[in-house]
MIKE-648397 format. One record per atom (N, C-alpha, C, O): residue number from 1; residue in three letters; chain; atom name; x, y, z. Coordinates in nm, 3 decimals, padded with zeros to 5 digits, always signed. Layout:
+-----+--------+--------+-------+---------+---------+---------+
: num : residu : chaine : atome :      c1 :      c2 :      c3 :
+-----+--------+--------+-------+---------+---------+---------+
: NUM :    ala :      A :    CA :       X :       Y :       Z :
...
+-----+--------+--------+-------+---------+---------+---------+
***
This chain:
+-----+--------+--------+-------+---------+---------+---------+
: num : residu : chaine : atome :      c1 :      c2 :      c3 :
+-----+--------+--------+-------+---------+---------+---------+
:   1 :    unk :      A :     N : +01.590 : -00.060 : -03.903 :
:   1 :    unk :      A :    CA : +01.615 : -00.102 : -03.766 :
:   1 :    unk :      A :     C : +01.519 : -00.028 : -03.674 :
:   1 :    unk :      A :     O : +01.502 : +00.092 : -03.695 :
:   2 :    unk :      A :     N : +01.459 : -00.083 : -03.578 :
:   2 :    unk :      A :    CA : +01.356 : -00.043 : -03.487 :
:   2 :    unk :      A :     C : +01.427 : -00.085 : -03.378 :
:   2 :    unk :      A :     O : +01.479 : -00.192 : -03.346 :
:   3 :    unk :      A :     N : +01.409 : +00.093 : -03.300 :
:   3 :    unk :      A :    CA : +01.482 : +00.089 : -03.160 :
:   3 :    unk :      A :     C : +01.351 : +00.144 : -03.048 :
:   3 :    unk :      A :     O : +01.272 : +00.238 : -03.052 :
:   4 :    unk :      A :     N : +01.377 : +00.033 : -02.950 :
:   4 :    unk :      A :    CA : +01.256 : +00.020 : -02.866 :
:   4 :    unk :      A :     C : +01.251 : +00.208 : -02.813 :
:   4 :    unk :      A :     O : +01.363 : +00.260 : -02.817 :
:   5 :    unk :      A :     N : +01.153 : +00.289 : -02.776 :
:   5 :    unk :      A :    CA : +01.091 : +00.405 : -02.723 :
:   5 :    unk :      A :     C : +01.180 : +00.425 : -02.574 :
:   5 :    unk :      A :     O : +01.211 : +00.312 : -02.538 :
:   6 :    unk :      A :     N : +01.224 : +00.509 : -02.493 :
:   6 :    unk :      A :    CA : +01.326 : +00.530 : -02.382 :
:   6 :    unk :      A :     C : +01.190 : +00.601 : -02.287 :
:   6 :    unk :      A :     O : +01.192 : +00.579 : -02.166 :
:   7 :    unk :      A :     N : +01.105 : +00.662 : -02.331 :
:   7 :    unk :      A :    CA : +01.009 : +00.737 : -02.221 :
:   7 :    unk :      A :     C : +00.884 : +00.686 : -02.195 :
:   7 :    unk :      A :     O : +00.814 : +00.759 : -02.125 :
:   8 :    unk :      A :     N : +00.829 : +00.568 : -02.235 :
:   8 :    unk :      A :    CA : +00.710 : +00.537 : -02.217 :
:   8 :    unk :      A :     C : +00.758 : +00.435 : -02.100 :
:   8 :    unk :      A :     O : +00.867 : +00.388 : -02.068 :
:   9 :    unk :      A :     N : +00.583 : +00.420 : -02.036 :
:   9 :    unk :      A :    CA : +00.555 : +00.380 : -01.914 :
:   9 :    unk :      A :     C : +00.605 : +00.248 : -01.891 :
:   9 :    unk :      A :     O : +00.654 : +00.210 : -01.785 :
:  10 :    unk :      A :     N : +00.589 : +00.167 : -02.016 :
:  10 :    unk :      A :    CA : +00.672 : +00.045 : -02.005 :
:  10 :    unk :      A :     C : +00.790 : -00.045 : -02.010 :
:  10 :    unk :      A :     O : +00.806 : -00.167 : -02.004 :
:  11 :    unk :      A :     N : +00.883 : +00.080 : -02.028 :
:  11 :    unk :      A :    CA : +01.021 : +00.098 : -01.995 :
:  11 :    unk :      A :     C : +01.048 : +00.110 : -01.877 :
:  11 :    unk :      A :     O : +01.147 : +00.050 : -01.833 :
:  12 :    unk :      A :     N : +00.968 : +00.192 : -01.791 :
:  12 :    unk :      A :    CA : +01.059 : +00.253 : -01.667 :
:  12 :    unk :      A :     C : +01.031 : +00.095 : -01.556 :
:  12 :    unk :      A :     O : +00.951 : +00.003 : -01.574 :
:  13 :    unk :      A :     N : +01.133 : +00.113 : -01.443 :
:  13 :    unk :      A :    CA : +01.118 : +00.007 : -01.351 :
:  13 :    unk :      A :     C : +01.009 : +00.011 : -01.293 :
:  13 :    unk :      A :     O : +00.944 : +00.116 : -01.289 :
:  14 :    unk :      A :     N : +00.972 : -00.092 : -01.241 :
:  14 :    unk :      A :    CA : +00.833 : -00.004 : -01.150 :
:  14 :    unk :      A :     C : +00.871 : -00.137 : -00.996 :
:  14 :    unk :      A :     O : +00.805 : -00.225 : -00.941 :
:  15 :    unk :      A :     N : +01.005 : -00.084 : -00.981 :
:  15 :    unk :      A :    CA : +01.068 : -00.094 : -00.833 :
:  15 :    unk :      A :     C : +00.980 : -00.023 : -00.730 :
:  15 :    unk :      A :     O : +00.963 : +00.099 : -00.735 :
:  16 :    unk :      A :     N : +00.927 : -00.096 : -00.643 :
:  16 :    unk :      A :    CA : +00.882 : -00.049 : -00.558 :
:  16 :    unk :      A :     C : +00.942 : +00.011 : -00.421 :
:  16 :    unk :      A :     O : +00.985 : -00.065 : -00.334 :
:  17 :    unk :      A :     N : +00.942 : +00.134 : -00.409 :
:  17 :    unk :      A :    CA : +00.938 : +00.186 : -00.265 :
:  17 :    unk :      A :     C : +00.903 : +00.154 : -00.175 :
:  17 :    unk :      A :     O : +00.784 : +00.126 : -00.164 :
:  18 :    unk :      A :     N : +00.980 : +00.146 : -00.081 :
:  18 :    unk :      A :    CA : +00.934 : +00.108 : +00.085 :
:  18 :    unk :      A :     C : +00.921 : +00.235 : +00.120 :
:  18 :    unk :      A :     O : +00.997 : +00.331 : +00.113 :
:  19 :    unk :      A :     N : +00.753 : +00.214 : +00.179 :
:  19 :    unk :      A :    CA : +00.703 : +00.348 : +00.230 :
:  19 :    unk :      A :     C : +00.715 : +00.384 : +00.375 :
:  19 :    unk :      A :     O : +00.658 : +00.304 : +00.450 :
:  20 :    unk :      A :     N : +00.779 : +00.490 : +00.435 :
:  20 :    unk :      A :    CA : +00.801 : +00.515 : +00.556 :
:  20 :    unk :      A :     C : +00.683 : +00.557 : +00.642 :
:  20 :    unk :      A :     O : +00.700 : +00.650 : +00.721 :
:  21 :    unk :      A :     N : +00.571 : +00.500 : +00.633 :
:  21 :    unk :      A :    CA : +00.444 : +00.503 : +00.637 :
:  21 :    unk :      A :     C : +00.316 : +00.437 : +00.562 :
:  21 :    unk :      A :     O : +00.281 : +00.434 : +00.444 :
:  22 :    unk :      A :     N : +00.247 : +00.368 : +00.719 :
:  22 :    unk :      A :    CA : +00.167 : +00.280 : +00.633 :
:  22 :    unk :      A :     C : -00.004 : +00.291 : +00.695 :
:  22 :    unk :      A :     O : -00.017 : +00.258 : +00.813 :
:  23 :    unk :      A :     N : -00.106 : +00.326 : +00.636 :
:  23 :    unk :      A :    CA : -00.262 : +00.266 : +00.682 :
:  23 :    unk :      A :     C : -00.254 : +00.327 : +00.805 :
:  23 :    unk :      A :     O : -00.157 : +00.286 : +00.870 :
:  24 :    unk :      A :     N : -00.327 : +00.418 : +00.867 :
:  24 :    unk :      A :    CA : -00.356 : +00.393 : +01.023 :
:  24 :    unk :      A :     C : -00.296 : +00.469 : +01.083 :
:  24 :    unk :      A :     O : -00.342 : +00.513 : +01.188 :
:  25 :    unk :      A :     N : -00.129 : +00.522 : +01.018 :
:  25 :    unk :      A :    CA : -00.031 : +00.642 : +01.086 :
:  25 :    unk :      A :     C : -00.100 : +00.767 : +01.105 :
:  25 :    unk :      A :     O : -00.179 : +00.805 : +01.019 :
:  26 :    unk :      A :     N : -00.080 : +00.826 : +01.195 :
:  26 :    unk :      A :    CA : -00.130 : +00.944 : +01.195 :
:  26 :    unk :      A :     C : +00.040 : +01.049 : +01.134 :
:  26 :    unk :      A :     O : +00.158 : +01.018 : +01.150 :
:  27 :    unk :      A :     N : -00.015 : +01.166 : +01.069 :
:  27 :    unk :      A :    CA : +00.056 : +01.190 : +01.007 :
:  27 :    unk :      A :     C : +00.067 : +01.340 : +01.009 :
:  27 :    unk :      A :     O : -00.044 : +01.373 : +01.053 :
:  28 :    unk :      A :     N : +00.161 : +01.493 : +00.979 :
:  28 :    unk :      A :    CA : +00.126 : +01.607 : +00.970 :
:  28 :    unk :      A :     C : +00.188 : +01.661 : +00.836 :
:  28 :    unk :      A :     O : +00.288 : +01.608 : +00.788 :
:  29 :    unk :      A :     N : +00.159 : +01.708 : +00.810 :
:  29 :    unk :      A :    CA : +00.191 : +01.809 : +00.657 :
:  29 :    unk :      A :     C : +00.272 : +01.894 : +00.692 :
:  29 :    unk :      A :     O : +00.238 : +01.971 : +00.783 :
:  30 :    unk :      A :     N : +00.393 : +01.904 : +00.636 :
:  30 :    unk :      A :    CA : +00.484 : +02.004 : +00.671 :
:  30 :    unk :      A :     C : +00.517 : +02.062 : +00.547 :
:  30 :    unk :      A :     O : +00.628 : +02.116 : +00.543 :
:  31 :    unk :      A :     N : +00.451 : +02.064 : +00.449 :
:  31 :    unk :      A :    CA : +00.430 : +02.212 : +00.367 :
:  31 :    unk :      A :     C : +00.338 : +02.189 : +00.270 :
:  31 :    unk :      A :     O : +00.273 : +02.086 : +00.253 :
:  32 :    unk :      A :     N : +00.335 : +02.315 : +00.189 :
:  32 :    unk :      A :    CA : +00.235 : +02.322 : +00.069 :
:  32 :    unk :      A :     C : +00.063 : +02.404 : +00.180 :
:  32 :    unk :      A :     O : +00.058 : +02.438 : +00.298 :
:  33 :    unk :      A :     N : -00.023 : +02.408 : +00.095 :
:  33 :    unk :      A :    CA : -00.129 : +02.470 : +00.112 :
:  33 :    unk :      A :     C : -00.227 : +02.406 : +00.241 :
:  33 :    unk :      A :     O : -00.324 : +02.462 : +00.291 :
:  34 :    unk :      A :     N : -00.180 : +02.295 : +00.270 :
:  34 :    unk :      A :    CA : -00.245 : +02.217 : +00.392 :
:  34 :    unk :      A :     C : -00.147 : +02.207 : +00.526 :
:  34 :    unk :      A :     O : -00.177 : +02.125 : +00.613 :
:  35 :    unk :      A :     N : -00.014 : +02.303 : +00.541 :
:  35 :    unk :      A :    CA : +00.100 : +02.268 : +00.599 :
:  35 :    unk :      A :     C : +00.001 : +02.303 : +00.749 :
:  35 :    unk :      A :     O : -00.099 : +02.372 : +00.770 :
:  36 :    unk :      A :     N : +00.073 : +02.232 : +00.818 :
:  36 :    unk :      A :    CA : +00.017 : +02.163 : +00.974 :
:  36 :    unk :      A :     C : -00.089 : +02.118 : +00.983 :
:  36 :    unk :      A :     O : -00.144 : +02.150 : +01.089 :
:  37 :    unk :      A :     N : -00.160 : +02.041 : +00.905 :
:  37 :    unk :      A :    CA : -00.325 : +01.989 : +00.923 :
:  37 :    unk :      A :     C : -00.224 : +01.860 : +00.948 :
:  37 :    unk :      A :     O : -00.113 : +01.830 : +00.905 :
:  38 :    unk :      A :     N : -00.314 : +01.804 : +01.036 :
:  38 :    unk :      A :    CA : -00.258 : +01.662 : +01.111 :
:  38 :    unk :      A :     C : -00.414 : +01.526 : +01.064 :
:  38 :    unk :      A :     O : -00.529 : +01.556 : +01.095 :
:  39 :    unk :      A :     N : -00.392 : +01.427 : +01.011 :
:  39 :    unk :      A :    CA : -00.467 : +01.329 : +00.987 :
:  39 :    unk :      A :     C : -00.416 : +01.201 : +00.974 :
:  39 :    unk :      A :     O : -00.300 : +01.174 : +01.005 :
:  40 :    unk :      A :     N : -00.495 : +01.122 : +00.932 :
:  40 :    unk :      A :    CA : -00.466 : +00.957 : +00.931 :
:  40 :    unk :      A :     C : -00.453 : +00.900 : +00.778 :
:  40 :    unk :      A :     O : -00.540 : +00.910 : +00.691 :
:  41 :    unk :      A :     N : -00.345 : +00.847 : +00.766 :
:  41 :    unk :      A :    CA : -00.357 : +00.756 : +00.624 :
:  41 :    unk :      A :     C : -00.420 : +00.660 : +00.614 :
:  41 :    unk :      A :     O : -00.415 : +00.563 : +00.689 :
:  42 :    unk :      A :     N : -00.495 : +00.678 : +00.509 :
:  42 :    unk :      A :    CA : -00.627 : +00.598 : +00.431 :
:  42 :    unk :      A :     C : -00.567 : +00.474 : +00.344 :
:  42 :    unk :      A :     O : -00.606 : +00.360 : +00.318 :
:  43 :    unk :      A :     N : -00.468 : +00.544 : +00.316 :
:  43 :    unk :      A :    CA : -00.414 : +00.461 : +00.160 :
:  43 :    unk :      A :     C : -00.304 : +00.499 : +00.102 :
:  43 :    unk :      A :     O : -00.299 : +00.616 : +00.062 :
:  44 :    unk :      A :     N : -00.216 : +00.432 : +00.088 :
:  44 :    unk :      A :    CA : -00.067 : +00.463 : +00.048 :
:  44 :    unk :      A :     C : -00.036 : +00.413 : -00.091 :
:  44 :    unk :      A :     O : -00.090 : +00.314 : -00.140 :
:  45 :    unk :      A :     N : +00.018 : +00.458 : -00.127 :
:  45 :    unk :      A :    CA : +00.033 : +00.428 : -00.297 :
:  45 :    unk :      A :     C : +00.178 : +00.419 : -00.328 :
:  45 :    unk :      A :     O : +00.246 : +00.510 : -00.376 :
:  46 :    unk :      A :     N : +00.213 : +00.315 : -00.299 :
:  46 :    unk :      A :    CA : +00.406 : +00.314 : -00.317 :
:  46 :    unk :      A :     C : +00.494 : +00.325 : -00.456 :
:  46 :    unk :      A :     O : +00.613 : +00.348 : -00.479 :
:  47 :    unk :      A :     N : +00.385 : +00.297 : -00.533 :
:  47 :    unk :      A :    CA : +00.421 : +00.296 : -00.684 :
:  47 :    unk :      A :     C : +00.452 : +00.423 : -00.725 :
:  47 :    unk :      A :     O : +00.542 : +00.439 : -00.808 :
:  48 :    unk :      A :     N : +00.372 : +00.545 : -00.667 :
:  48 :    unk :      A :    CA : +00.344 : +00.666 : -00.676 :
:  48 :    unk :      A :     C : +00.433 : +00.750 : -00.587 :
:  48 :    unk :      A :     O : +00.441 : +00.871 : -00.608 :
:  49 :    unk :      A :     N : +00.499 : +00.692 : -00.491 :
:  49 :    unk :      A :    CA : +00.557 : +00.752 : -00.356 :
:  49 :    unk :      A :     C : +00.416 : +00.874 : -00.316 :
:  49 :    unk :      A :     O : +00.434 : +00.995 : -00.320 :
:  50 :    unk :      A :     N : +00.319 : +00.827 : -00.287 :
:  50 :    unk :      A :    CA : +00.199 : +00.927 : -00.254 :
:  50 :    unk :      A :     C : +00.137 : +00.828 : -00.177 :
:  50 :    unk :      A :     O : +00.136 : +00.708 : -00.201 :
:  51 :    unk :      A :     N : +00.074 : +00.899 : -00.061 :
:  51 :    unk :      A :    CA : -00.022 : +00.859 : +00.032 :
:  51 :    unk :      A :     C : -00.169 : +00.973 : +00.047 :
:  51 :    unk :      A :     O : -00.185 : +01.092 : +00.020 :
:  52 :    unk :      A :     N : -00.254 : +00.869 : +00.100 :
:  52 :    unk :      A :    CA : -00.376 : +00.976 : +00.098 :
:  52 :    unk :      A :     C : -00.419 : +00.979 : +00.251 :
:  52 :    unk :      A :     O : -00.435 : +00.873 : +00.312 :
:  53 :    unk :      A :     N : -00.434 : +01.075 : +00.300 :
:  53 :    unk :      A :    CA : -00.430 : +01.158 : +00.431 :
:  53 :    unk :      A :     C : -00.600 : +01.177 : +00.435 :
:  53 :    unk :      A :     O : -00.660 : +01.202 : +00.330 :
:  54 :    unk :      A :     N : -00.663 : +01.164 : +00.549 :
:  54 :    unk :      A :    CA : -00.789 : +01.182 : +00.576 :
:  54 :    unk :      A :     C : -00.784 : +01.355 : +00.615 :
:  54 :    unk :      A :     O : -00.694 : +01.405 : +00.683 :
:  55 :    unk :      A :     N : -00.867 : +01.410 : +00.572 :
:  55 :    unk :      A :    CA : -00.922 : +01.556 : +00.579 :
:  55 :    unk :      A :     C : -00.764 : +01.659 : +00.500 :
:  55 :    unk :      A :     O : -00.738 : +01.762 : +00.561 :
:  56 :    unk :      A :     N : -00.680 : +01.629 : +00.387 :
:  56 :    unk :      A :    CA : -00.563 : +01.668 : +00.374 :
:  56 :    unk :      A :     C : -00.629 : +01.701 : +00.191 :
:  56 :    unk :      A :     O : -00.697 : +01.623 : +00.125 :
:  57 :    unk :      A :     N : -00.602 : +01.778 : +00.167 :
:  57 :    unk :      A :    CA : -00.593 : +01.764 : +00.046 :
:  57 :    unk :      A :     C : -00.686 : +01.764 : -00.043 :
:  57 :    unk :      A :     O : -00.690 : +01.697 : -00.146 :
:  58 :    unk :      A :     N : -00.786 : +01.861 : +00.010 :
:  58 :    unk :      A :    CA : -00.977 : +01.787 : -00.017 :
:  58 :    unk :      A :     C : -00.975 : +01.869 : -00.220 :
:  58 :    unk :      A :     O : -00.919 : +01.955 : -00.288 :
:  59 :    unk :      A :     N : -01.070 : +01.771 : -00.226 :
:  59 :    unk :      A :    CA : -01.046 : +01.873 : -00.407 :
:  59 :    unk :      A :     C : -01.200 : +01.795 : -00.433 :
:  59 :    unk :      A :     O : -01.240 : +01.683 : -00.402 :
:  60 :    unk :      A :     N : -01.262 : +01.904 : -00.502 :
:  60 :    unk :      A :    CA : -01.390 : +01.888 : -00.551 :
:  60 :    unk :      A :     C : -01.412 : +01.830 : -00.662 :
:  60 :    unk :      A :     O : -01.331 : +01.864 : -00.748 :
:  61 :    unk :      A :     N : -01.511 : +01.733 : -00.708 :
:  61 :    unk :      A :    CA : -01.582 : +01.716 : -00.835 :
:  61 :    unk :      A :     C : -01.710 : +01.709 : -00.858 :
:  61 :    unk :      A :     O : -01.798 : +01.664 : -00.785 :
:  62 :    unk :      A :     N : -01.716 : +01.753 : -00.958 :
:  62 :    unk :      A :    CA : -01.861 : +01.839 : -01.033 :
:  62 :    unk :      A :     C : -01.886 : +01.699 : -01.095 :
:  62 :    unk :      A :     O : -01.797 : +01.636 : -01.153 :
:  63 :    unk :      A :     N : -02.054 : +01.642 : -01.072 :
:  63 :    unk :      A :    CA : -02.084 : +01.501 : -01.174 :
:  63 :    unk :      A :     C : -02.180 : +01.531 : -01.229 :
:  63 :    unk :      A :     O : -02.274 : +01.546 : -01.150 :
:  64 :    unk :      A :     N : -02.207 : +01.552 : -01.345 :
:  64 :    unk :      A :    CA : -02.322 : +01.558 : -01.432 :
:  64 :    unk :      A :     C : -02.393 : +01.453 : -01.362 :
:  64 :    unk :      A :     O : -02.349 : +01.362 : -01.291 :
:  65 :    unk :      A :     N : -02.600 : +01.506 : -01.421 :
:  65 :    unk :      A :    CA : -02.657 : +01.428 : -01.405 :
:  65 :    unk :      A :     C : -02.706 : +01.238 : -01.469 :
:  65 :    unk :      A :     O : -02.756 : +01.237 : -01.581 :
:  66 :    unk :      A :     N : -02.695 : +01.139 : -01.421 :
:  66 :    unk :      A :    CA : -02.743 : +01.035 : -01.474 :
:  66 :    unk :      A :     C : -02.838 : +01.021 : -01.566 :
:  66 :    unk :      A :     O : -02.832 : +00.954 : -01.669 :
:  67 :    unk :      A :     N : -02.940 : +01.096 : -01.520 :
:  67 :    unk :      A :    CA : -03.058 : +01.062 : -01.578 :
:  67 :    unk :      A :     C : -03.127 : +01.193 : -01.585 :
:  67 :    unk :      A :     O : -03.080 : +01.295 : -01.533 :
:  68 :    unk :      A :     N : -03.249 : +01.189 : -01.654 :
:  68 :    unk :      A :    CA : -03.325 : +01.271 : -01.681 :
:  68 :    unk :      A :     C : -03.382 : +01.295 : -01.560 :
:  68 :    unk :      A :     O : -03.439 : +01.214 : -01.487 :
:  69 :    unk :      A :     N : -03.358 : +01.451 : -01.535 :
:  69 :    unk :      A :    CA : -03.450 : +01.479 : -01.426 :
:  69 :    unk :      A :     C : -03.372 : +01.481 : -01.323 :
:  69 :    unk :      A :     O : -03.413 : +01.545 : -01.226 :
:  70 :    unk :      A :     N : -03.292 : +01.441 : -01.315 :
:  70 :    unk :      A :    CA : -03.171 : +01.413 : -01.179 :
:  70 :    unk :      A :     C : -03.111 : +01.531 : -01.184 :
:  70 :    unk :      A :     O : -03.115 : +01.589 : -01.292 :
:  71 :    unk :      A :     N : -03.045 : +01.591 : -01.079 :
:  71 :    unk :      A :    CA : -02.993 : +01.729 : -01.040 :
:  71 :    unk :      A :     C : -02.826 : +01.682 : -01.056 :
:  71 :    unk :      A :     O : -02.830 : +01.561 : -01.034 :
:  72 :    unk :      A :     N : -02.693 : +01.717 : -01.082 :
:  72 :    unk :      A :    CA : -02.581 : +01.692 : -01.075 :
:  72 :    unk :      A :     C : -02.559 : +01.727 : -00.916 :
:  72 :    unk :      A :     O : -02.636 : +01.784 : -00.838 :
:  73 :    unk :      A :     N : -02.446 : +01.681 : -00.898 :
:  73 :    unk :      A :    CA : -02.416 : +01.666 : -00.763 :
:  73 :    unk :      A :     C : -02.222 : +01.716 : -00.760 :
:  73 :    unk :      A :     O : -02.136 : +01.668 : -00.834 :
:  74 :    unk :      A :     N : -02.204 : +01.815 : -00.657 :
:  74 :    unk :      A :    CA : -02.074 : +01.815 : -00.647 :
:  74 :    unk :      A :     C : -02.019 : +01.721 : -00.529 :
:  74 :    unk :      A :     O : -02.073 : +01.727 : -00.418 :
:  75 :    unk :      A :     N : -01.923 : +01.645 : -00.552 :
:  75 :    unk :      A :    CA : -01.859 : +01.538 : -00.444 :
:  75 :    unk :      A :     C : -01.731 : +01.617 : -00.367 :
:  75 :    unk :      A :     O : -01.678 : +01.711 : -00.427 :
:  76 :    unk :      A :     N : -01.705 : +01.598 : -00.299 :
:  76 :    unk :      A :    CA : -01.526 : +01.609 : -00.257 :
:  76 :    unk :      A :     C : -01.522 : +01.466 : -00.208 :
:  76 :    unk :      A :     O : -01.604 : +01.384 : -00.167 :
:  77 :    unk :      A :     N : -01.333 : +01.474 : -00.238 :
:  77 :    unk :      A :    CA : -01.251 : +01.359 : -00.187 :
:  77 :    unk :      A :     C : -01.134 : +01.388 : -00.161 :
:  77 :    unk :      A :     O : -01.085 : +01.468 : -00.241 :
:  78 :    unk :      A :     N : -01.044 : +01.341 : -00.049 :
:  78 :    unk :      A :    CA : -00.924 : +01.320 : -00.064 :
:  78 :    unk :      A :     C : -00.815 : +01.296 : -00.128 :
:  78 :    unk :      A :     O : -00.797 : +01.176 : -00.146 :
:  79 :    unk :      A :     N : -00.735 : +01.365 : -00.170 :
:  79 :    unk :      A :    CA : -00.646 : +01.328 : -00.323 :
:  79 :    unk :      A :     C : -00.478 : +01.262 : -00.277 :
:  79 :    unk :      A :     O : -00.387 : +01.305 : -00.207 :
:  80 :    unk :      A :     N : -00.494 : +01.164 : -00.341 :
:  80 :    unk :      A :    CA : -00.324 : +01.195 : -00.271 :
:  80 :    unk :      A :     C : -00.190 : +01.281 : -00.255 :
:  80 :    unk :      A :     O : -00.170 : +01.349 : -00.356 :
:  81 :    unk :      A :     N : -00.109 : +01.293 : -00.171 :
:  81 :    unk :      A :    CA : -00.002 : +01.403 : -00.135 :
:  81 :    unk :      A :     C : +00.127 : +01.320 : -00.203 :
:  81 :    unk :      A :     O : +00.122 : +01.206 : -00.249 :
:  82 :    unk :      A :     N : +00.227 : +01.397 : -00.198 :
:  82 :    unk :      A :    CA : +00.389 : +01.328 : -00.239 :
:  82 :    unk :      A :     C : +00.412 : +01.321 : -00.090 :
:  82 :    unk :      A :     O : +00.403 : +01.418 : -00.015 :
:  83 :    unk :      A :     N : +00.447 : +01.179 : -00.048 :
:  83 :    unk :      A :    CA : +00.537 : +01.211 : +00.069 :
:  83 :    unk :      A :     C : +00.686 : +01.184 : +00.049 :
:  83 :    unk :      A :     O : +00.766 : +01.208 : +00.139 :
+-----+--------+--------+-------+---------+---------+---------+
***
């Protein structure tokens, strides 16, 4: 007898949240390592209950080079928060 898996991704509901915030809100951080930086949402992710905040949350990445001869480049971006 084969009994379907209880923890994988395609079990769980993927009920969506109504986000109390949408695109365009301006918004403030009231805790964690960015607490009172005030910005604008970029992008809300309801699946995730996470939104991404302009200047909130900045986190670096390191990109190897493409090609021969090309220098790597470090980027930053915005990551999303739990709201």
């Amino acid at each position: 007898m084969i009994t379907p898996k209880t923890n994988t991704k395609a079990n769980k509901s993927t009920k969506r949240q109504k986000m109390h915030v949408k695109k365009g809100d301006t918004v403030q951080v009231i805790s964690g390592r960015d607490k009172g930086k005030v910005g604008e949402v970029l992008r809300t992710l309801p699946a995730l209950s996470k939104v991404v905040v302009k200047g909130v949350n900045i986190k670096t990445k390191h990109v190897k080079p493409q090609q021969e001869g090309e220098s790597g480049q470090i980027t930053t971006f915005e990551a999303p928060v739990i709201t």
